[in-house]
C-alpha positions as CSV (number, residue, x, y, z in Angstrom):
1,X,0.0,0.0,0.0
2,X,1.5,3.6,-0.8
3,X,-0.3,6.9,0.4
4,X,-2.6,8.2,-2.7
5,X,-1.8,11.7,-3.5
6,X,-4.5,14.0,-1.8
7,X,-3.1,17.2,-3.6
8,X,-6.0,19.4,-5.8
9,X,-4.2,19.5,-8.8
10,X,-5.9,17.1,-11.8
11,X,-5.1,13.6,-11.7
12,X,-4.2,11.5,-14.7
13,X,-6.7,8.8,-15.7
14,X,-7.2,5.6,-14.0
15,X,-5.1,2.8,-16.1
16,X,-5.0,-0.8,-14.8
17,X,-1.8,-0.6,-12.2
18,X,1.7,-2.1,-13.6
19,X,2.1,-5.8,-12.2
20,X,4.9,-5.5,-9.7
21,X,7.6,-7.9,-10.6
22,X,10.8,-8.3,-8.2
23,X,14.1,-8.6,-9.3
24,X,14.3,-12.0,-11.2
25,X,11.0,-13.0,-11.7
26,X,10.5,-15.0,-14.5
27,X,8.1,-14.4,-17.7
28,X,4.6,-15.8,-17.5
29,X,4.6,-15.5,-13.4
30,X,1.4,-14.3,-11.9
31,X,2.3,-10.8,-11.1
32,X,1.9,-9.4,-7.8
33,X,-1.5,-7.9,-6.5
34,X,-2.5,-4.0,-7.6
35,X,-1.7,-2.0,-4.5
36,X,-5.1,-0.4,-4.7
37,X,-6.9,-4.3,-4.6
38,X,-4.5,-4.4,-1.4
39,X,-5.6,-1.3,0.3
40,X,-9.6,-1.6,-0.7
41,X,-9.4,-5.2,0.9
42,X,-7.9,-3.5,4.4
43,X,-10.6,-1.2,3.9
44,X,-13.3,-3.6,3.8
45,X,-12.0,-6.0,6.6
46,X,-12.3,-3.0,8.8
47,X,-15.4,-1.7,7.7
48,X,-16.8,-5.2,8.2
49,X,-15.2,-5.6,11.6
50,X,-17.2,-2.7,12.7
51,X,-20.1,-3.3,11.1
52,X,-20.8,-6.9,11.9
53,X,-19.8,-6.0,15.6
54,X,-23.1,-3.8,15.3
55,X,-25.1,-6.5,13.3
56,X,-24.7,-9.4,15.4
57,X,-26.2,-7.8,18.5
58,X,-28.8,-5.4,16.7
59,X,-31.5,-7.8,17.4
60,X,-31.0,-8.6,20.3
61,X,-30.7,-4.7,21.1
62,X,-33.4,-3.9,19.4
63,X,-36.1,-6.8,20.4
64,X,-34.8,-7.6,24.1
65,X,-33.1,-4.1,24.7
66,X,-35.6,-1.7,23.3
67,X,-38.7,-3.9,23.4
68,X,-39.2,-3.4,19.6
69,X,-41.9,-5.6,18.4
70,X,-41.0,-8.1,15.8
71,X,-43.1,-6.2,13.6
72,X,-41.1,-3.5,14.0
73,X,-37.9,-5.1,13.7
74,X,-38.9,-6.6,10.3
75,X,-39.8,-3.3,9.2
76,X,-36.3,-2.2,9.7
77,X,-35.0,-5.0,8.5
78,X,-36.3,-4.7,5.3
79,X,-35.7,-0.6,5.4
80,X,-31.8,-2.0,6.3
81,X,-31.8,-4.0,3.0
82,X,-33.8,-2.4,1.1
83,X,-32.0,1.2,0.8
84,X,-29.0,-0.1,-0.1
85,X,-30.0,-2.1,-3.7
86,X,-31.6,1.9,-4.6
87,X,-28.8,3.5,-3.5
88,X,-26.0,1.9,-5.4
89,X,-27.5,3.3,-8.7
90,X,-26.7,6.5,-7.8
91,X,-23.5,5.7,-5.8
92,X,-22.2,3.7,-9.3
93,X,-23.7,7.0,-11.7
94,X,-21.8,9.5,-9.8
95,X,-18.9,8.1,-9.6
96,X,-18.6,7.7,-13.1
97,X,-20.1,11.1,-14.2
98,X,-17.5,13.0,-11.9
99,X,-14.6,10.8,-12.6
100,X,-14.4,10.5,-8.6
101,X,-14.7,6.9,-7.5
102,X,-12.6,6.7,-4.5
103,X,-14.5,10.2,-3.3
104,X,-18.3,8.4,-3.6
105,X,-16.4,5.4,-1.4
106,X,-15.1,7.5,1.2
107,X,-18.5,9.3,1.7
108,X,-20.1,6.1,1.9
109,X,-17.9,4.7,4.1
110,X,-17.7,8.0,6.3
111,X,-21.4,7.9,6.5
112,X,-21.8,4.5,7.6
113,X,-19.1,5.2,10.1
114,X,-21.1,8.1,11.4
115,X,-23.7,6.1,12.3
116,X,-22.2,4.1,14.8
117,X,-21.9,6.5,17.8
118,X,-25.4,7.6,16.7
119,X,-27.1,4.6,17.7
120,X,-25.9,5.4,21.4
121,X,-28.3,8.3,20.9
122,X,-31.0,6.6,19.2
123,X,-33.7,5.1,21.4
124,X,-36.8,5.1,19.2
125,X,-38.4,2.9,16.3
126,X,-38.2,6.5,13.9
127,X,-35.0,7.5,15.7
128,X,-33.4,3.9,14.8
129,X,-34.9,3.8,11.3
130,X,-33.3,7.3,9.9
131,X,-29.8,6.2,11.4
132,X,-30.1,2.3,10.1
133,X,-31.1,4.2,6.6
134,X,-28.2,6.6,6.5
135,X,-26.0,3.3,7.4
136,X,-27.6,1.8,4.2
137,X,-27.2,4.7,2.5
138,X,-23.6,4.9,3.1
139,X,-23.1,1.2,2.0
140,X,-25.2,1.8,-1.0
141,X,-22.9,4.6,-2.2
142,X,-19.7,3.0,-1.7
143,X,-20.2,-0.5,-3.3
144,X,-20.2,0.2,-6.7
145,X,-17.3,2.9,-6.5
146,X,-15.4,0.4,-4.5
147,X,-16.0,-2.3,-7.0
148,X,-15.5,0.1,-10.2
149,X,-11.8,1.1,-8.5
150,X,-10.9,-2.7,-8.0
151,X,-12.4,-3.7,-11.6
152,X,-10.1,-0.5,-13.1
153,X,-7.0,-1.5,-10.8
154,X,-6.7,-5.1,-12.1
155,X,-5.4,-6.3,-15.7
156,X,-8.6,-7.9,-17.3
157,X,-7.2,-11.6,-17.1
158,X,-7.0,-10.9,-13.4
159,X,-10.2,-9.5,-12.5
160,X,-11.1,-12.6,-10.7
161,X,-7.7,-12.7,-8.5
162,X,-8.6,-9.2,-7.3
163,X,-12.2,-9.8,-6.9
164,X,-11.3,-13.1,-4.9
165,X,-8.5,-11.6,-2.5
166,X,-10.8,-8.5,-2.3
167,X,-14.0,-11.0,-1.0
168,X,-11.8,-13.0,1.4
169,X,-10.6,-9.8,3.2
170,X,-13.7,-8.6,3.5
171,X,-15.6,-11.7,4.9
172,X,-12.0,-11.8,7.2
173,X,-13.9,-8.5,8.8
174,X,-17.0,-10.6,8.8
175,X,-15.6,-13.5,10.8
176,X,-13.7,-11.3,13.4
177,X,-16.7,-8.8,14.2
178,X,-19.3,-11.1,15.4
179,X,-16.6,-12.8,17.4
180,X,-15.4,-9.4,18.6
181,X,-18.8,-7.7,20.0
182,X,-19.3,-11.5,21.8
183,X,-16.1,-10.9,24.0
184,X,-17.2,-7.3,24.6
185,X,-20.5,-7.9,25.3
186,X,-19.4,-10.7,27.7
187,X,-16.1,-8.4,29.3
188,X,-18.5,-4.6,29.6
189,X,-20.8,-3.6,32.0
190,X,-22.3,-1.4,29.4
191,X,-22.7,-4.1,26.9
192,X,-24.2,-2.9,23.8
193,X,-23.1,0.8,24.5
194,X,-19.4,-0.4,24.3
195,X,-20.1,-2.7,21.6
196,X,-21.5,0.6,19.2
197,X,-18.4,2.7,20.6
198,X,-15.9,0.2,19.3
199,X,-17.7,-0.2,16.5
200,X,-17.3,3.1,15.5
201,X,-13.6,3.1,16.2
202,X,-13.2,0.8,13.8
203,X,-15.3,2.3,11.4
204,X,-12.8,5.5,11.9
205,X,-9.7,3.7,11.5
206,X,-10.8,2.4,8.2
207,X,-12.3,5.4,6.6
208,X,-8.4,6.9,7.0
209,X,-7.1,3.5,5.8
210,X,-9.3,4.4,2.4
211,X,-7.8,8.5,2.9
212,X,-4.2,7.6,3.1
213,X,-3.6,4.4,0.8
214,X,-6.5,4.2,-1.6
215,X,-5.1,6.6,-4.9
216,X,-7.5,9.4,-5.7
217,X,-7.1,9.5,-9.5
218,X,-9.5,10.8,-11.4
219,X,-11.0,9.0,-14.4
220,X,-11.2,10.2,-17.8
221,X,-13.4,9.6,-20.7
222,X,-12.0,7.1,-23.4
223,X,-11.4,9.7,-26.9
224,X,-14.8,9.7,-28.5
225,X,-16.9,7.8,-26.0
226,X,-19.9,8.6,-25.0
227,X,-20.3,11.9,-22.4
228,X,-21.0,10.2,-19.1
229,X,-25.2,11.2,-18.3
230,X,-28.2,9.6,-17.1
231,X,-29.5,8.9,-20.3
232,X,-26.2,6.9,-21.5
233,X,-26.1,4.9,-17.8
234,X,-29.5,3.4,-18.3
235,X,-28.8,3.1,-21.8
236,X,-25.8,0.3,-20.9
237,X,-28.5,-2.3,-21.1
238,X,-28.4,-2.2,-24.7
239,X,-25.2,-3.6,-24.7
240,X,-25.8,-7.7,-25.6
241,X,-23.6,-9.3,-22.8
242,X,-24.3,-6.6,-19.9
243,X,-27.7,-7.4,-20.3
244,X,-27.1,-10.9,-20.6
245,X,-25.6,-10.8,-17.3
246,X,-27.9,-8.5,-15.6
247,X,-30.6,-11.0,-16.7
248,X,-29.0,-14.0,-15.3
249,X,-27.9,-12.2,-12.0
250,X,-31.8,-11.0,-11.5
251,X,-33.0,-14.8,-12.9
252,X,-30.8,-16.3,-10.4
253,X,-31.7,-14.0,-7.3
254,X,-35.5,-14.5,-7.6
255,X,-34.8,-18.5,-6.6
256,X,-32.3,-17.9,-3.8
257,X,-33.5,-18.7,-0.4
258,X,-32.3,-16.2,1.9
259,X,-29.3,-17.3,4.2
260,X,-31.8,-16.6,7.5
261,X,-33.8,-19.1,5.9
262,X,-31.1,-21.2,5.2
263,X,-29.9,-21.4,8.5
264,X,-33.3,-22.0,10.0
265,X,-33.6,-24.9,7.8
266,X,-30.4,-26.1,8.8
267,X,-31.3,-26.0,12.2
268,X,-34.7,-27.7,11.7
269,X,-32.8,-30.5,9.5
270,X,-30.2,-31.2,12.0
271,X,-32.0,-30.2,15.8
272,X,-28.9,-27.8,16.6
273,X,-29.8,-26.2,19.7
274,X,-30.4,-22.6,19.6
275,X,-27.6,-21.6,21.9
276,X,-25.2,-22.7,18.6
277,X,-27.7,-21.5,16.3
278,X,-25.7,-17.4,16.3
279,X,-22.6,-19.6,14.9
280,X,-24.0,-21.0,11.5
281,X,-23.5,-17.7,9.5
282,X,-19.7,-18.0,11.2
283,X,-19.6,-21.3,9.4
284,X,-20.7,-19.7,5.9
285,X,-18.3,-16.9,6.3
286,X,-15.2,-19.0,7.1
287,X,-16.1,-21.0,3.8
288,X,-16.8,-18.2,1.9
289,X,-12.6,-16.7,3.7
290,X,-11.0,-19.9,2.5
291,X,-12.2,-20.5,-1.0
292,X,-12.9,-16.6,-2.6
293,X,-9.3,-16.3,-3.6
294,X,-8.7,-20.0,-5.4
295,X,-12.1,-20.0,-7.1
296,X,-11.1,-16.4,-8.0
297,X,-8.1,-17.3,-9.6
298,X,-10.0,-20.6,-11.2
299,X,-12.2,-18.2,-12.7
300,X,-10.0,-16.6,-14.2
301,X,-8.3,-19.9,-15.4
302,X,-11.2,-21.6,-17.4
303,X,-14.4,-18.4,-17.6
304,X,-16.0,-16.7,-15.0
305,X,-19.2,-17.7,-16.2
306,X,-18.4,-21.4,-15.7
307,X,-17.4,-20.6,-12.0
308,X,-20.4,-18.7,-11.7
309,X,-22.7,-21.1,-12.3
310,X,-20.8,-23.5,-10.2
311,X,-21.3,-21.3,-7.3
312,X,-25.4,-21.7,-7.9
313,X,-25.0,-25.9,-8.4
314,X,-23.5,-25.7,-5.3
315,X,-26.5,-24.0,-3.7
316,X,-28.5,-26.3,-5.1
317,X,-26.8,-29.2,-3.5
318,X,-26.7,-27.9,-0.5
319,X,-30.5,-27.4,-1.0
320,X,-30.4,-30.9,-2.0
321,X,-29.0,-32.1,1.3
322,X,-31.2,-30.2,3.7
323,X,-34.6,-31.5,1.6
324,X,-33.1,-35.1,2.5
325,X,-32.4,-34.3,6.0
326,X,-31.5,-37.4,8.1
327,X,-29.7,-35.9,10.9
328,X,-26.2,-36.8,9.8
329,X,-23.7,-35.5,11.9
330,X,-21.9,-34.0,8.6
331,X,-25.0,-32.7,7.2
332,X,-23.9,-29.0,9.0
333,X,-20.7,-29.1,7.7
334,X,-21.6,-29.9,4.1
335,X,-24.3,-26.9,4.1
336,X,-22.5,-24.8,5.1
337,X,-19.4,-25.3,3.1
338,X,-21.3,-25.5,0.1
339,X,-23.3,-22.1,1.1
340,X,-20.1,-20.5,1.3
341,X,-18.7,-21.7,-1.4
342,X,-21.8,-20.3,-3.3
343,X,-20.5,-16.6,-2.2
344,X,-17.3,-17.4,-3.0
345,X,-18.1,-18.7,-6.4
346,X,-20.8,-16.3,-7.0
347,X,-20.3,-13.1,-5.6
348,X,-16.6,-11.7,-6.4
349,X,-16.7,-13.3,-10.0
350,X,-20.0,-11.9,-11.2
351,X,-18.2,-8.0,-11.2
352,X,-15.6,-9.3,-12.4
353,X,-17.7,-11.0,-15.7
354,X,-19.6,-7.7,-15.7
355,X,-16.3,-5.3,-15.2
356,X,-15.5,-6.8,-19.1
357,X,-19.1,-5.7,-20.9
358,X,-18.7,-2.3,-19.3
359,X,-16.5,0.4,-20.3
360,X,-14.0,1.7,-18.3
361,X,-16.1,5.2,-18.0
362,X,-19.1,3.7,-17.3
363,X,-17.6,1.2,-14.9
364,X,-19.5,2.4,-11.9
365,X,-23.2,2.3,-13.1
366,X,-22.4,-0.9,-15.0
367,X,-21.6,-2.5,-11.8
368,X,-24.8,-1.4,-10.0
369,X,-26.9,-1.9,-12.4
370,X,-25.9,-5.6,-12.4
371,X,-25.7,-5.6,-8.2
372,X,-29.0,-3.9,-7.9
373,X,-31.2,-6.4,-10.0
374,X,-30.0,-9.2,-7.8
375,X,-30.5,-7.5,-5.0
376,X,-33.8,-6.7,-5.6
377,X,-34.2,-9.9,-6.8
378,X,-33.3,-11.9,-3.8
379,X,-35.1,-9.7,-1.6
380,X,-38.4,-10.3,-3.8
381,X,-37.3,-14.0,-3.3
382,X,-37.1,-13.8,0.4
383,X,-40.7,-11.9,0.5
384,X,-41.9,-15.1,-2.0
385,X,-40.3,-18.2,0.3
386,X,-41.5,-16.3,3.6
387,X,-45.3,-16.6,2.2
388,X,-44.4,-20.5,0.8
389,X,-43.5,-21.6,3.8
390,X,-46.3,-20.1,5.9
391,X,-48.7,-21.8,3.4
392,X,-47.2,-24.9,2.6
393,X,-44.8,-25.5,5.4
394,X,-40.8,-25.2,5.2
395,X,-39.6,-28.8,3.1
396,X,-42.1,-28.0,0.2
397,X,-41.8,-24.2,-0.5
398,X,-37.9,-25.7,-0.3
399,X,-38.3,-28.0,-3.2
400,X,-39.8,-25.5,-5.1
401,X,-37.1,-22.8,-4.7
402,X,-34.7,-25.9,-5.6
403,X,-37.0,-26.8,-8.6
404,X,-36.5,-23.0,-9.8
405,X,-33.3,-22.9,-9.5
406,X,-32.5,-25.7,-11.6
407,X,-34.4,-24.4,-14.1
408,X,-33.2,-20.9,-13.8
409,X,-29.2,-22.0,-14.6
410,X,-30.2,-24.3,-17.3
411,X,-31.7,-21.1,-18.8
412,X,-28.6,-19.0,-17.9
413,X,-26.0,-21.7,-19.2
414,X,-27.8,-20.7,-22.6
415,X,-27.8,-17.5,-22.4
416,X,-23.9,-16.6,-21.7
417,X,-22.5,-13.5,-22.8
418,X,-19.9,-13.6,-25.9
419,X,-17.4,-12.6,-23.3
420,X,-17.6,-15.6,-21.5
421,X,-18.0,-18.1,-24.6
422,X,-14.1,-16.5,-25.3
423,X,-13.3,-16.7,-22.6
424,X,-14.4,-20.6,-22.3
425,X,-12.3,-21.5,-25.3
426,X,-9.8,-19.7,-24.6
427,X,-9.3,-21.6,-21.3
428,X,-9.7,-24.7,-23.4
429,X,-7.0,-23.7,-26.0
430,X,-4.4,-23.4,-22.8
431,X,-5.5,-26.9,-21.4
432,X,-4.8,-28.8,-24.6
C-alpha cells in the first residue's frame, strides 16, 4: 500500500496498475497484486469488523433491549436491506459522471461510520430507522465505486484474482466482528453501548485507511466515447452481454432462499440447539474466507461464467441435502461449506464477468446496475419463500425454490455473454 496523493491538482486517468515484478521474476509468473486491490481489501475487513460488531447484537438490542416488536424489527430489517439495492444506482452514476470513485467510497464509508456513535443516541423505532437508513445509505454509495476502483485496478485476465482476494478480506472482517462484539458484550458492564463505541472506532480507523492508501485518481473519458449522463447509464442495457448478465444475476436472485432461511432450515434438519444456532453464519463466512481467492483465480483460469454457475450448483446441492435431512452429523458441515462456497463462487466473479461488458467510463453504473437487480431480486425471493412456507410449510416451499433454481441455470448456461464463450475456449485452447 502507498499513500494516494491528496493534492487538488488534476489527476491522470485511471489505467490498470503495472504488475509488480521483483528482481528475477520470471516471464509468465502471476504478477503481484494492484496496491489499490490491497488497500480496498484492508478497507473492507475493517469496515466489516465494525459493522458486523453492530449486526450481530442489533437484534438482540433492538427486540430484548428496546422492546421493539418483531413487527417493528422486520420493518427495519427490510428498510436495512432495502436502501442499499436503490442506492447503489446513484452511488455507481456518480462516480462515473464526476470521474471521482474513491471520493463516492469515502462518503459512503464515512457515512456509515457516522452512524455508529449515533445509535448510542438513538432510542426510538423513527430515531433507529433514519440512522439504520443513513448506514444503508452509506453502504449503497460506496459498493459500486469500490467495486469500479478494484475492476479498473486489475489487468482484465486478473479481474477474478482481485475480486477473490478483495472478498476473502472482506468476509475476514465478517468472521472477526461477530466474534469481537461477543467478547465485549461478555467483558462490559455497558454491553451494547461499548459494543456501538468500538464499532465506531473501527469504522474510523478504516475510513483513513481508504484516505491515506487508496489513490485518488480521477478518471477520464475514453477519446470519442460517449459523455458520461443519465440517459447513457440506463442506456448500458443495450449492450448484448451486460444485459445478458444482468438478466442471469436477476433470474438467479428471484430463486435464492435467503441465508436466515437457510440457516433455520439447517437448524430444523439437523435439531442444533439454539444456543449454537448465532454460529451458523460464522460457518458460511469461514467458507466463503478460505475459498474466494482460489475460485477467484479458477475463474480466471477456465471463464468466469463457468465458475459462476458452479457457485449456484452448489447452492442447489446444498439445497439438495437439507430437503433429504437425516440428521447426519456432517449434514452442518456440508451446508454450510457449500453455502459459502456459493458466495465465493458467486459473488466476487459476477463484477468481475460484468467489469468486461462495461466500459471503463461507465464502470461504476455498469456495476450497479448488475448488483441492484440481484438485490432486488433476492429480496423479492425472500418476501416469496417467507409466504411459501407459511402456506405450505418449510420442506415443500424448499423444493420449489430448488426446482427453480435448476431451471433458472439451465436457462442462464444458454444465455452466456460472448465474453464468456471466449473466454471458455480460450481456457480450453491453454488446457490442450
Amino acid at each position: 500500500m502507498y499513500v494516494a496523493d491528496s493534492r487538488g491538482t488534476p489527476a491522470p486517468a485511471v489505467t490498470p496498475e503495472p504488475p509488480a515484478v521483483a528482481p528475477g521474476t520470471r516471464p509468465g509468473r502471476r504478477a503481484a497484486l494492484a496496491p489499490t486491490v490491497l488497500a480496498l481489501g484492508t478497507v473492507s475487513l475493517i469496515t466489516d469488523v465494525s459493522s458486523e460488531m453492530v449486526t450481530a447484537v442489533l437484534p438482540l438490542y433492538l427486540v430484548a433491549g428496546l422492546g421493539l416488536s418483531p413487527l417493528g424489527f422486520g420493518l427495519l430489517d427490510g428498510l436495512y436491506n432495502g436502501i442499499s439495492a436503490l442506492v447503489r444506482l446513484t452511488g455507481g452514476h456518480l462516480g462515473d459522471r464526476f470521474g471521482r470513485h474513491k471520493a463516492l467510497a469515502g462518503l459512503g464509508y464515512g457515512l456509515s461510520a457516522l452512524c455508529k456513535p449515533l445509535l448510542l443516541l438513538a432510542h426510538t423505532l423513527p430515531a433507529i430507522g433514519a440512522v439504520l437508513a443513513l448506514d444503508r445509505t452509506g453502504k449503497g454509495l460506496r459498493t459500486a465505486p469500490r467495486d469500479a476502483l478494484i475492476s479498473l485496478a486489475a489487468a482484465p485476465e486478473d479481474r477474478g484474482r482481485a475480486f477473490g482476494i478483495h472478498r476473502a478480506m472482506d468476509t475476514a472482517g465478517a468472521l472477526i466482528g461477530p466474534i469481537l462484539a461477543f467478547l465485549i458484550l461478555r467483558g462490559a458492564a455497558d454491553g451494547y453501548d461499548a459494543v456501538f463505541t468500538v464499532s465506531a472506532c473501527v469504522a474510523a480507523l478504516g475510513v483513513l485507511v481508504l484516505v491515506l492508501f487508496v489513490p485518488g485518481r480521477r478518471t477520464a473519458p475514453a477519446p470519442g466515447a460517449e459523455p458520461v449522463s443519465l440517459r447513457a447509464a440506463l442506456g448500458l442495457l443495450g449492450r448484448r452481454d451486460l444485459r445478458r448478465i444482468s438478466l442471469c444475476a436477476l433470474l438467479l436472485g428471484l430463486c435464492t432462499v435467503s441465508d436466515a432461511f437457510v440457516f433455520l432450515l439447517l437448524q430444523r434438519a439437523t435439531g442444533i440447539a439454539d444456543r449454537w444456532f448465532a454460529l451458523l453464519p460464522l460457518g458460511t463466512a469461514a467458507a466463503f474466507f478460505l475459498l474466494a481467492l482460489p475460485l477467484g483465480r479458477l475463474a480466471d483460469r477456465i471463464g468466469r461464467w463457468r465458475v459462476f454457475l458452479g457457485g449456484h450448483l452448489a447452492l442447489l446441492l446444498a439445497y439438495g441435502l437439507l430437503l433429504a435431512g437425516g440428521g447426519h452429523p456432517a449434514l452442518p458441515y456440508a451446508v454450510l461449506l457449500l453455502h459459502g462456497g456459493f458466495y465465493a463462487a458467486t459473488d466476487g466473479v459476477l463484477m468481475a464477468a460484468a467489469a468486461g461488458a462495461v466500459p471503463e467510463e461507465h464502470r461504476g453504473g455498469g456495476l450497479a446496475l448488475v448488483q441492484t437487480g440481484q438485490a432486488l431480486a433476492r429480496f423479492v425471493a425472500s418476501l416469496g419463500f417467507g409466504a411459501a412456507w407459511t402456506v405450505w410449510g418449510a420442506r415443500p416451499a424448499l423444493a420449489v425454490a430448488a426446482v427453480l433454481l435448476a431451471a433458472a441455470a439451465g436457462a442462464c448456461a444458454l444465455l452466456r455473454p460472448a465474453d464468456a464463450m471466449a473466454a471458455e475456449s480460450a481456457a480450453e485452447a491453454r488446457a490442450d
